[in-house]
DRENKE-253643 format. One record per residue (C-alpha): residue in three letters; x, y, z. Coordinates in steps of 0.1 Angstrom, whole numbers, plus 5000, padded with zeros to 4 digits. Example, Ala and Ser with C-alpha at 12.3 -4.5 7.8 and 13.67 -1.06 7.14 Angstrom:
REM DRENKE-253643
ALA512349555078SER513749895071
END
This chain:
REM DRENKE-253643
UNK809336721175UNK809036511144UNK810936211128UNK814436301110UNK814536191073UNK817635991071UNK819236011035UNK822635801039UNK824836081019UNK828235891018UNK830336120998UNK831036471010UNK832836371042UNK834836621049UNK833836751084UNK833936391095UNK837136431117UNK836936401157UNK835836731160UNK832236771169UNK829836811137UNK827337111129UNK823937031143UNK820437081121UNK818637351137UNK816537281167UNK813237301148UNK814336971130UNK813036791157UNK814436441171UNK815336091156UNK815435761174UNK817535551188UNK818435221201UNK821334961201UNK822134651188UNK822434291206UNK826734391214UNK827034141241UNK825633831214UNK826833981181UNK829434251185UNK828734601182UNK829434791146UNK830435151166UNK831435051199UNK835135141196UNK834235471188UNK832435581218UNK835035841222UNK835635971179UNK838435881162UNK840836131155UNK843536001130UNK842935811096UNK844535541111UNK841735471139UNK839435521113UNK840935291088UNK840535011119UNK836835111125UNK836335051086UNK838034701088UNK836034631121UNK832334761106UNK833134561071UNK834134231094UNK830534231110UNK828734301081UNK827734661077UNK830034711047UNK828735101043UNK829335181073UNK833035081069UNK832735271038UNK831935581058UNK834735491081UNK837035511050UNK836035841040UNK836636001070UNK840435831070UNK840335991034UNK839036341052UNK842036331073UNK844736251050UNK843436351015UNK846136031000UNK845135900967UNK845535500985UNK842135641006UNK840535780986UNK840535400966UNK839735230992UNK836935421001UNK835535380963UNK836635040967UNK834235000997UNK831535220981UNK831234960949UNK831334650972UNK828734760988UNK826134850955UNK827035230962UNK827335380930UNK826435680932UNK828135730968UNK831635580948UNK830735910921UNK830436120945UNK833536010963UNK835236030931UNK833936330919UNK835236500953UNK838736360947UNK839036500914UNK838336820925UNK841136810949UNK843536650925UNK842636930900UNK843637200923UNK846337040933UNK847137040895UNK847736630898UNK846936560864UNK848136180862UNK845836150894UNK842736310877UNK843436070848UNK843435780868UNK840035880888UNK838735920856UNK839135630844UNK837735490876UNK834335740869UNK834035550829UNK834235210850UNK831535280879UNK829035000869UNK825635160866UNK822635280887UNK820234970875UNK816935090872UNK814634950899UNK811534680886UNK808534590906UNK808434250891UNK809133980912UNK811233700896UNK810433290900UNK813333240926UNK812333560947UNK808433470948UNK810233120961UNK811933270981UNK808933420999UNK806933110998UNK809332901017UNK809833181051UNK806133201048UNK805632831053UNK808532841082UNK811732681059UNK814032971067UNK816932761052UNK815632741020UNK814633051019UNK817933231031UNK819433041002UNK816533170974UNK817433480984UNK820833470981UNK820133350943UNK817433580932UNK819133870949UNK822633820936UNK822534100910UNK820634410915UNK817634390942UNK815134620955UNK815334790986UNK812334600999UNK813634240990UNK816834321005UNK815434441039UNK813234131037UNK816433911033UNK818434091062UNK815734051085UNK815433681076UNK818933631080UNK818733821117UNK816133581125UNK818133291118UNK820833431140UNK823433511113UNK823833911126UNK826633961099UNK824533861066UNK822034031078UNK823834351081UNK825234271046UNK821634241034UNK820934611051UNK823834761042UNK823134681005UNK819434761007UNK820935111024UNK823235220992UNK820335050966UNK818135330985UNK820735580981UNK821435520941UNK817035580941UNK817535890953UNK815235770987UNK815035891021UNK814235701058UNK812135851080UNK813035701116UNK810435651140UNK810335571174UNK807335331184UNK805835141212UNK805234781195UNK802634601225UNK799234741215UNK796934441200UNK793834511186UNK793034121170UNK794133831167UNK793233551140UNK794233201131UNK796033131103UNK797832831087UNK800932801107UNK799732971144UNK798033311149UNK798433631137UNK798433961161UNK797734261147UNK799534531161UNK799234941161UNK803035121165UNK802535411184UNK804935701186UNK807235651217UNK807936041222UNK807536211189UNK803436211193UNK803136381160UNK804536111140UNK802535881122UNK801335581138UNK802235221119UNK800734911117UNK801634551120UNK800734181115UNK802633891141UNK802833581129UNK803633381158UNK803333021168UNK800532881189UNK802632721217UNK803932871248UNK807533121240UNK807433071206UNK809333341187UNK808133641164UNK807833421126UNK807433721110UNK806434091110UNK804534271081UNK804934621086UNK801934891071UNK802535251065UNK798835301089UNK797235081115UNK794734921102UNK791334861122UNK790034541109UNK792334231094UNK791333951078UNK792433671060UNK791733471026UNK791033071030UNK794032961024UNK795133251045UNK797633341012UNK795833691010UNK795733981036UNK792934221037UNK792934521058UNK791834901059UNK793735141050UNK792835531046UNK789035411039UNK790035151012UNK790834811015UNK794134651010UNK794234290995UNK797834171004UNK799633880994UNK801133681027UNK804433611017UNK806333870994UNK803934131012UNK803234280975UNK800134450971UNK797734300947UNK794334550948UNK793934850961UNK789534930963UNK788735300958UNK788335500987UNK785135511001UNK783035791026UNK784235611059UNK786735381075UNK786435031076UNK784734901108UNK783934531105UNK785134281082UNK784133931067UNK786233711040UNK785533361022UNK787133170994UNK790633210982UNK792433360947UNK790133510924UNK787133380943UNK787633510972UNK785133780983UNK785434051006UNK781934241027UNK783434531045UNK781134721061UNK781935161058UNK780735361081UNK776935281078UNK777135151038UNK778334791033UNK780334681002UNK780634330985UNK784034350969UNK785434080946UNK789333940944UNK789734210918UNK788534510938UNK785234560923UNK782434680942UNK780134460937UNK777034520958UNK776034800979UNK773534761011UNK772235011040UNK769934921068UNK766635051076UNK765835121113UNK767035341141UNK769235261173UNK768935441208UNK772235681212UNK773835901235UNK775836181229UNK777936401260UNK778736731251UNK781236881273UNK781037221289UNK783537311307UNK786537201324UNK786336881349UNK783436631342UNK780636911332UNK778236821303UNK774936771287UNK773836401277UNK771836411243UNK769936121238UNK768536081205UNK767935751180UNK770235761155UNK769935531120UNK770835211124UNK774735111117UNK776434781108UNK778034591132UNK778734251125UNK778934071088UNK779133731072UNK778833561041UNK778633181024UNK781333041008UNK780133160975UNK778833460987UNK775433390976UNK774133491012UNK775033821033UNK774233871068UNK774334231082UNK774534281123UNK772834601129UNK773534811161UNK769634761165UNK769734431176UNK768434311142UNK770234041119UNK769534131075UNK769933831059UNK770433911019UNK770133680991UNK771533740959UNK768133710941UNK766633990965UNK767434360972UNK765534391001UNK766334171033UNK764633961052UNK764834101093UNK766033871117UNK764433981149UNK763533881183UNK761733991215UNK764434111243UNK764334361272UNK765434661268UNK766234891302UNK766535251292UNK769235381316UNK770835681290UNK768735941311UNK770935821338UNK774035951318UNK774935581311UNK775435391274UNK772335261258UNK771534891266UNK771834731232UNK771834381224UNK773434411192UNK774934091173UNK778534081177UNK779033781160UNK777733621128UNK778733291113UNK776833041083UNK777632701089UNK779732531056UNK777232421042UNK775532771041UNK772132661054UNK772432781087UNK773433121099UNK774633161140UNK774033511157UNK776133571192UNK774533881209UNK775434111232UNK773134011258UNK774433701254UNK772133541232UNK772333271209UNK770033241177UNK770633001147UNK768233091115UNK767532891086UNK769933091061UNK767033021032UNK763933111049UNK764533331075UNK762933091100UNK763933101137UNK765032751146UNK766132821181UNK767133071208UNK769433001232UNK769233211259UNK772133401274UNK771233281313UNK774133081327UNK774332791344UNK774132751386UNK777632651386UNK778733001362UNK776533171380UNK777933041414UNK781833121398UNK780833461383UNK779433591409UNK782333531432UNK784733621409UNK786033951434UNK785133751465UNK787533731495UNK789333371499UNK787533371538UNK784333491518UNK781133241521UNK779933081485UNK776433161480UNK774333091452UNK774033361423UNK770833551419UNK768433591391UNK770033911377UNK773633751383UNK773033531363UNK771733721333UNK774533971339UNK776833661340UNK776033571303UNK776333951289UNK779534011265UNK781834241252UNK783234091222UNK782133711209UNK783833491182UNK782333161161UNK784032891156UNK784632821117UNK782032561117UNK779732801139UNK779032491162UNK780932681190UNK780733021210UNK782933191225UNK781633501244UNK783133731272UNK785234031271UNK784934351293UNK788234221316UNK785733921330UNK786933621309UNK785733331289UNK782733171281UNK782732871261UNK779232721250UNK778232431220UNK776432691197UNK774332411190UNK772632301221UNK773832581246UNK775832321261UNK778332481288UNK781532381278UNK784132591300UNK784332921321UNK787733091328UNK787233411352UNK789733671365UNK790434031356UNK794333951341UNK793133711315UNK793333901281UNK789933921268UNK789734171246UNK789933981215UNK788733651204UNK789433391177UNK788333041175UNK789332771152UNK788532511130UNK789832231159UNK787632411189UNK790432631206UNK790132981211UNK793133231212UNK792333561233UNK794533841234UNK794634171251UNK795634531242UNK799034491263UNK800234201240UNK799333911263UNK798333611244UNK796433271260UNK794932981244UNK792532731258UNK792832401237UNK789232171239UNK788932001269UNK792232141283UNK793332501308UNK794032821294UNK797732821287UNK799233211283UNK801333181254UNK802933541261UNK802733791292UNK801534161290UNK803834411281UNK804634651307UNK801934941310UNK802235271317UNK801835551328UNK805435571330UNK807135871349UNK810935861338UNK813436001361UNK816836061355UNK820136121381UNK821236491380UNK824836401364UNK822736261336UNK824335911341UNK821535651356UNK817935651340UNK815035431355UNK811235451348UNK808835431377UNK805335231367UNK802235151387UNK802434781395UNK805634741374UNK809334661386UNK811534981380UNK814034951354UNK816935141358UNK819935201329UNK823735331338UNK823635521300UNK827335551303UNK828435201307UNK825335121289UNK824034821315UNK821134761336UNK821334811375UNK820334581399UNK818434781425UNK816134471443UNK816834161453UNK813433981440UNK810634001425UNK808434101458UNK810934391462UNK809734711454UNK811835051448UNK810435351462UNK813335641455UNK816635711442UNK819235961453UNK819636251435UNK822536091417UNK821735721418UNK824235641443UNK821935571468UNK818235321464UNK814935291489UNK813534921485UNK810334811502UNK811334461511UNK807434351521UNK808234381560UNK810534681557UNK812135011539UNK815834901531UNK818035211524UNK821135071503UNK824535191483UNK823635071447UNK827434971436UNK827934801467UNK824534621465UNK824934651506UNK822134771532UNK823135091551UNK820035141569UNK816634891575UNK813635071589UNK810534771602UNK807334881588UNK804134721581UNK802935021558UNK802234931526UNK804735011495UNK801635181473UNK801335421507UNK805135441513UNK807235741506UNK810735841506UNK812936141501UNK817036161496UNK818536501508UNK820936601480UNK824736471494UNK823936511529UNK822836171535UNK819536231554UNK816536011542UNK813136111550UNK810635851552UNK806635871552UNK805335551559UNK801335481555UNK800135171580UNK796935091594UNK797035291629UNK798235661604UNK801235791587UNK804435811606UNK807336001595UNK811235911601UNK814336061593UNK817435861588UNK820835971584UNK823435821562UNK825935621562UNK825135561605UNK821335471597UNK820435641628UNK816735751633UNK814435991647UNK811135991642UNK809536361634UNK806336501648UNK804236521617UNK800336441616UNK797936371590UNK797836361554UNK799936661545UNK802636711515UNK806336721530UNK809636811514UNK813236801533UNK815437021530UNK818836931509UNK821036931538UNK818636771559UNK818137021584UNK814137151576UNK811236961565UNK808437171548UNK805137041557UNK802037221545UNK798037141531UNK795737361510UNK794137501540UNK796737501569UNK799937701563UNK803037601555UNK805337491581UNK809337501584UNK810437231608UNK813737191623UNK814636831619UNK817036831652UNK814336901679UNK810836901658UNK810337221662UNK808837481643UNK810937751627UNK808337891607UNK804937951601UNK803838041562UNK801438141538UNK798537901533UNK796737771497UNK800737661485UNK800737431461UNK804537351460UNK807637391478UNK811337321467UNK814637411487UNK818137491477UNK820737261478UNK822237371501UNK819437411523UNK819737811527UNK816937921506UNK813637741508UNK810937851481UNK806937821472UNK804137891453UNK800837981466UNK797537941446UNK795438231456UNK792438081436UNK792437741420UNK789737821398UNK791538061375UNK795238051364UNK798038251388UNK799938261414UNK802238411436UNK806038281436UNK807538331473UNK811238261488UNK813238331517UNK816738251535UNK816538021563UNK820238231575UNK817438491590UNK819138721566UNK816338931543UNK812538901544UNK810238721520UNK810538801485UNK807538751459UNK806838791422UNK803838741400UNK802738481377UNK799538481353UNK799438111348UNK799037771368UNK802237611377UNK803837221371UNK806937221387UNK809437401411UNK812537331418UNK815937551434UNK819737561420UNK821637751438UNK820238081444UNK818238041412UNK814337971415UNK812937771384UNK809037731378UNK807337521349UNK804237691344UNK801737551322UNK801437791294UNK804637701282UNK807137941300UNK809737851325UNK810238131351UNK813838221365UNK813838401391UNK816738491421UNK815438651450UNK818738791462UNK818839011430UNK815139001423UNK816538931385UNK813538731362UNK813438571334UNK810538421313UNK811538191289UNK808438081266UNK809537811240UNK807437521220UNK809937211238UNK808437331272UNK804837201259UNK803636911278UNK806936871301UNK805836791339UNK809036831357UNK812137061354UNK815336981369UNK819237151364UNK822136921364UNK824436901387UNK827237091365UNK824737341359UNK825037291318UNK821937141312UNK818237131320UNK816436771324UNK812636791312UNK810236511318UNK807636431300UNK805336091300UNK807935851289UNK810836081280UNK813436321296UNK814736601272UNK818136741278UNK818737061265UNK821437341270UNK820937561301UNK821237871276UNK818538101264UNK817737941234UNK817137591254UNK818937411222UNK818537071223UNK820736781230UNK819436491235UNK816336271243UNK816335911263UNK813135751262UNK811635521287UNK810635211264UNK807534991275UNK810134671277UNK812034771306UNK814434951279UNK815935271272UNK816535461237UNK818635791237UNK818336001208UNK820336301197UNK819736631174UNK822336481149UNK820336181143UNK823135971162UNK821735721185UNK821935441212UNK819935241239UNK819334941253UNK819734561236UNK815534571224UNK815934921214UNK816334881179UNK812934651179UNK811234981188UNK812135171156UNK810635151121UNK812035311090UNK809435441063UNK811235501028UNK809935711007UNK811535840971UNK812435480963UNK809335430932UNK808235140964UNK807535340993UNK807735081025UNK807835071061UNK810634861068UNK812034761106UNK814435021122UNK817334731120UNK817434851082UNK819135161100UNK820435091130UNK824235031121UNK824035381104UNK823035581133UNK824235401164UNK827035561181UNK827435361215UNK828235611244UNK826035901229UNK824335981263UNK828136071279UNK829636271245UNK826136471242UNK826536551282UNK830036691271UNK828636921247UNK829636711217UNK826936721191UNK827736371177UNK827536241140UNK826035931131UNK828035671115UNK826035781081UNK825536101076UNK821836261079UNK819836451060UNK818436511027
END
């Protein structure tokens, strides 16, 4: 699937009555979705969750859309009234709205259409009057990329945190004609204040300026936590973020820079959106200038209007390390590309050019075959920058190499002067592990430029003179007793014996990831690796702290000018350990997958199941979160087949409970551990199968519902189990024993099958139980078996030439997922098959039917796809599992919904404009939100968005 191009088209409304619109074709692919804060700030399309189907319910939508802000939106409203009715006093209004809003070539278009229909209705005082309405439109204003003296205030007072003032500057400098880009910038400033109606002002005004360019929105779906850096900048730190596609994995990833605060909760300051993630960040001095890769150039930025002030040619390779001093037009910039390192100035010059000398130990796997086979090539390669830094003026450049060796430049000198010293190498590659580098990983001069500060990987610490090249001391990377002690019994037991560390503890104890300098270069800050923090005076070697544990997020370092160091982790979480004081976690980790959606066969409840992570689970129809424990120690193992129904593992039992209700049916003691705790609900019937892992084996119960009687069922061993949907059979079977029917009443066996099955599924009903056996797991096919459990036919088989995912029964119908794309339908009473091969069956892991038999649910890693049960599987509608805990539901229409963070998860990239921009998905939100999407799409409706999409 890819992202839809949104072009907000508001003339031409004439299919915009209740009836269901046409659809783009299936090979458009999927929008976004997500919805708005409705229970804080009122929702622009809630009341019409069920259409409108008179002009007067549309004329009330347009009043209510205008009253909260999103004045285009109403606009639309009043063009569909004017669909309906065709009177002159609609058609007016709707030009009236269009104009309010900046929509002048919408209001044209709106005219235009009107004096068509006047003109065949041969109303010649009404074409009059529409014309002279045409010779008053005011005109498109061309667009300027110069920003005025009250906008570029504007900018400068939300950069240094006076959101007042600026809200206000905006207001003047954007009072006539604004860009697109200012006008987004204003909304979202206004949002941030908590004023939810200017800001939708500010969108909807930035939505029609796009439409008078001519520009279209492409809506993206993306995962916001992944961190790759953080840095320190004037007012707090700044994260920088990569925006992964949430579903549509051929979408183009974004980038982003957080400005946050450096205190415990404090909220988002600001986002800067970029069309790429960037891999390196940094900032000027006076952190007034961004600099960051992008597409193997470098991108100087200013802070506060985001404009772009130099853009360097593009060089051979990406951008892999990074070092800036000074500020304005003497800041410099040594980025370091692929193996070549460039001196840039402020103005984007390439100033100096420098490549190492040397060669570095490597290893290369090449893979041979499926599973883990492959050839190691060891080999040295040439040496490759790794670390940089320069003085203030630039007038000295130090080069990390992958070698182990520091090149110090001068600006008098070409050649460098090597920084080396003696350490131990261990040659393990032959072994099939990573080379054993001690490569710098950080590099620092010290103000006054006469020092330069080396952080290795080893853990090393080496301080040059920055003139001569002189070694003036090595501090070794061997920790202290007490480190040692700590580090070494950092996974030990709480009844577990100290002991003191040993001689390669503590060597290993000093060895780093990732390393940071302070500005001053009189502190180090080494660790990384998921083992912590180490804190040392880069100075004397002085240990200053130690913070252990495998949650901390140490995957990026900064240290500042006072002496604390912010860390932050690829999950989002964010800590920061002030001098002399504990490491405070500013934010938690964002949930983590892998996520395995699941959704209730009427299509109604959708919850993601995570490792480790509480399960979040949406009613899409009422649009609300269910409550399915009752704390946080409470885990949820299973839902029935239509939500009704929820197994909780309570820490000391397996609760069985109605969900509305909240109340326990059943409670089943256990000492089995949730992780090794499974549980199955038999369709309707109310039987509950159990399989519960403890310490003396697995046991296996079945429960009946609503009585919460149980039995316990003679089952043995580690073995793959399925019940039956009315609860009368278990399948139990293994790769190498056959597959057994059991009767639940009396245990006993009613069956004895093939063996090598590698799935089994039963009917609903429980009449029909099917499998597929792998005859060899080393090449792809199988045999697809069924039979009646009435005694009524013997077994029935076909072929099929590929592995299998997924297999599932409705009705008398057998489904299989197979892996090469197709999904086989098969009934065994008739012996009719069907192989349906089709592109949206690509990476799906799960197939189910809905209960109404309309639709098919695919699952995929984050994402169920609900599509037609017809033969061309046409699309209706995707609900993604978001990394908060939320939901976004998006459907072939472009119309969307989801949960209150959803829209935080979308970015808009507009193109067309003459300023192409990535812009938060708020700019769009009100114009394709349609709350209750999930239950019309279910219906078969293929719902419009509030704006119309499409080019």
């Amino acid at each position: 699937m890819r992202s839809i191009a949104l072009a907000f088209l508001l003339g031409s409304l004439g299919t915009c009555g209740p009836q269901p619109t046409e659809a783009p074709a299936a090979e458009e692919g999927v929008p976004v979705a997500v919805v708005p804060q409705s229970v804080v700030v009122g929702d622009v399309n809630a009341a019409t969750r069920a259409g409108c189907a008179s002009a007067a319910c549309w004329r009330e939508q347009a009043g209510e859309a205008a009253r909260l802000g999103a004045v285009d939106v109403g606009a639309a409203h009043l063009g569909r009234a004017y669909a309906l009715e065709r009177g002159e006093a609609d058609l007016f209004a709707w030009v009236d709205a269009l104009v309010d809003g900046g929509g002048s070539r919408a209001a044209r278009a709106a005219l235009d259409e009107g004096r068509a229909a006047a003109a065949q209705r041969g109303d010649a005082s009404l074409v009059a009057r529409i014309d002279a309405r045409i010779a008053a439109l005011p005109a498109i204003a061309a667009r300027t990329s110069e920003l005025s003296g009250s906008l570029r205030r504007a900018y400068d007072s939300e950069l240094a945190g006076r959101l007042e003032d600026a809200a206000n500057e905006f207001a003047q400098a954007l009072q006539a004609n604004g860009e697109p880009r200012h006008l987004a910038r204003a909304a979202d400033l206004q949002w941030r204040r908590g004023d939810p109606a200017g800001a939708r002002r500010w969108w909807s005004r930035a939505r029609a300026r796009l439409h008078d360019l001519g520009a279209t929105i492409d809506v993206v779906a993306v995962e916001t936590w992944f961190t790759t850096q953080v840095l320190w900048q004037p007012n707090g730190l700044a994260l920088v973020r990569r925006f992964t596609p949430a579903f549509d994995y051929e979408a183009q990833s974004a980038g982003a820079l957080d400005l946050v605060g450096a205190v415990a909760g404090a909220p988002l300051a600001r986002r800067l959106h970029f069309a790429g993630p960037p891999e390196v960040v940094g900032l000027s001095g006076d952190g007034l200038t961004l600099v960051r890769d992008e597409d193997k150039a470098l991108v100087f930025q200013d802070m506060s209007s985001e404009t772009v002030l130099v853009r360097t040619p593009a060089q051979a390779e990406r951008v892999h390390a990074l070092a800036v001093v000074g500020s304005g037009a003497d800041m410099r910039v040594l980025a370091a590309h692929g193996d070549e390192t460039v001196l840039w100035s402020a103005s984007g010059e390439a100033l100096r050019r420098f490549s190492l000398k040397g060669t570095t130990p490597t290893i290369t796997r090449v893979y041979t075959g499926e599973g883990s086979y492959h050839k190691n090539i060891l080999r040295d390669s040439p040496t490759w920058p790794v670390s940089l830094a320069l003085t203030p003026d630039a007038g000295r450049i130090a080069i990390g190499g992958s070698d182990g060796k520091v090149r110090l430049f001068d600006g008098k000198r070409d050649r460098p002067r090597e920084l080396g010293f003696a350490w131990k190498y261990v040659e393990r590659r032959h072994r099939g592990a990573n080379p054993d580098l001690n490569s710098p990983l950080a590099l620092r001069f010290s103000p006054d430029g006469a020092r330069l500060v080396a952080v290795h990987k080893h853990g090393d610490v080496l301080i040059w003179n920055a003139r001569t090249g002189a070694k003036l001391k090595h501090i070794p990377p061997t920790c202290s007793a007490d480190e040692a002690r700590r580090w070494a019994h950092r996974y030990a037991g709480p009844d577990e014996p100290e002991r003191e560390a040993t001689r390669e503890e503590r060597e290993d104890c000093g060895r780093a990831v990732i390393a940071a300098l302070s500005p001053s270069a009189t502190l180090a800050a080494t660790g990384g690796g998921l083992t912590g923090l180490r804190l040392r005076d880069a100075t004397t070697g002085k240990p200053l702290a130690l913070h252990l544990g495998t949650d901390l997020p140490d995957q990026s370092f900064a240290a500042a000018s006072s002496g604390a160091v912010a860390m932050t982790d690829i999950y989002g979480a964010v800590s920061l350990l002030q001098p002399g004081g504990a490491l405070q976690a500013l934010t938690p980790k964002s949930r983590s997958g892998p996520v395995r959606p699941w959704i209730s066969r009427d299509g109604r409840v959708f919850a993601q199941f995570g490792i480790n992570e509480p399960v979040a689970a949406w009613d899409l129809v009422a649009r609300r979160p269910l409550a399915l424990t009752r704390g946080d120690k409470e885990q949820v193992l299973a839902l029935s087949p239509t939500a009704a129904r929820v197994a909780v593992h309570t820490g000391d039992a397996v609760e069985l409970r109605d969900v509305a209700a909240g109340t326990t049916l059943a409670r089943v003691p256990t000492r089995a551990s949730p992780f090794g705790s499974q549980v199955q609900f038999a369709g309707t019937s109310g039987h509950v199968l159990l399989a519960l892992e403890a310490e003396r084996g697995r046991t296996f119960e079945l429960v009946e519902l609503p009585a919460g009687t149980r039995r316990p069922l003679p089952i043995e061993g580690h073995v793959s189990v399925q019940l039956a949907g009315d609860g009368r059979h278990v399948a139990v079977w293994r790769q190498d024993l056959p597959l057994k029917l059991l009767r639940v009443a009396d245990g006993k066996e009613v069956a004895s099958l093939d063996d090598r099955v590698e799935s089994v599924a039963f009917a609903p009903d429980g009449t029909l139980v099917a499998w597929v056996q792998q005859l060899d797991r080393e090449q792809p096919g199988a045999k697809l078996r069924a039979r009646r459990l009435d005694g009524a036919g013997d077994i029935q088989e076909i072929d099929l030439d590929a592995w299998t995912s997924w297999l599932t029964v409705a009705g008398d119908e057998v489904l299989v997922l197979r892996q090469d794309n197709t999904l086989t339908r098969w009934r065994p009473g008739t012996g009719a098959r069907v192989d349906v091969k089709h592109d949206a069956l690509a990476g799906k892991s799960e197939v189910a039917v809905a209960e109404d038999g309309k639709h098919l649910f695919l699952t995929r890693y984050g994402s169920v796809q609900v599509y037609a049960d017809d033969a061309g599987l046409t699309p209706r509608l995707t609900v993604v599992a978001l990394l908060s805990g939320g939901w976004l539901a998006v459907a072939r229409t472009g119309a969307m919904d989801g949960s209150a963070d959803a829209p935080e998860h979308l970015i808009a990239r507009v193109r067309g404009a003459g300023d192409d921009f990535v812009a938060s998905g708020r700019l769009v939100w009100d114009g394709v939100q349609v709350a209750g999407l999930v239950e019309r799409a279910l219906a078969g409706e293929d719902v419009a968005p509030p704006l119309r999409i499409g080019r």
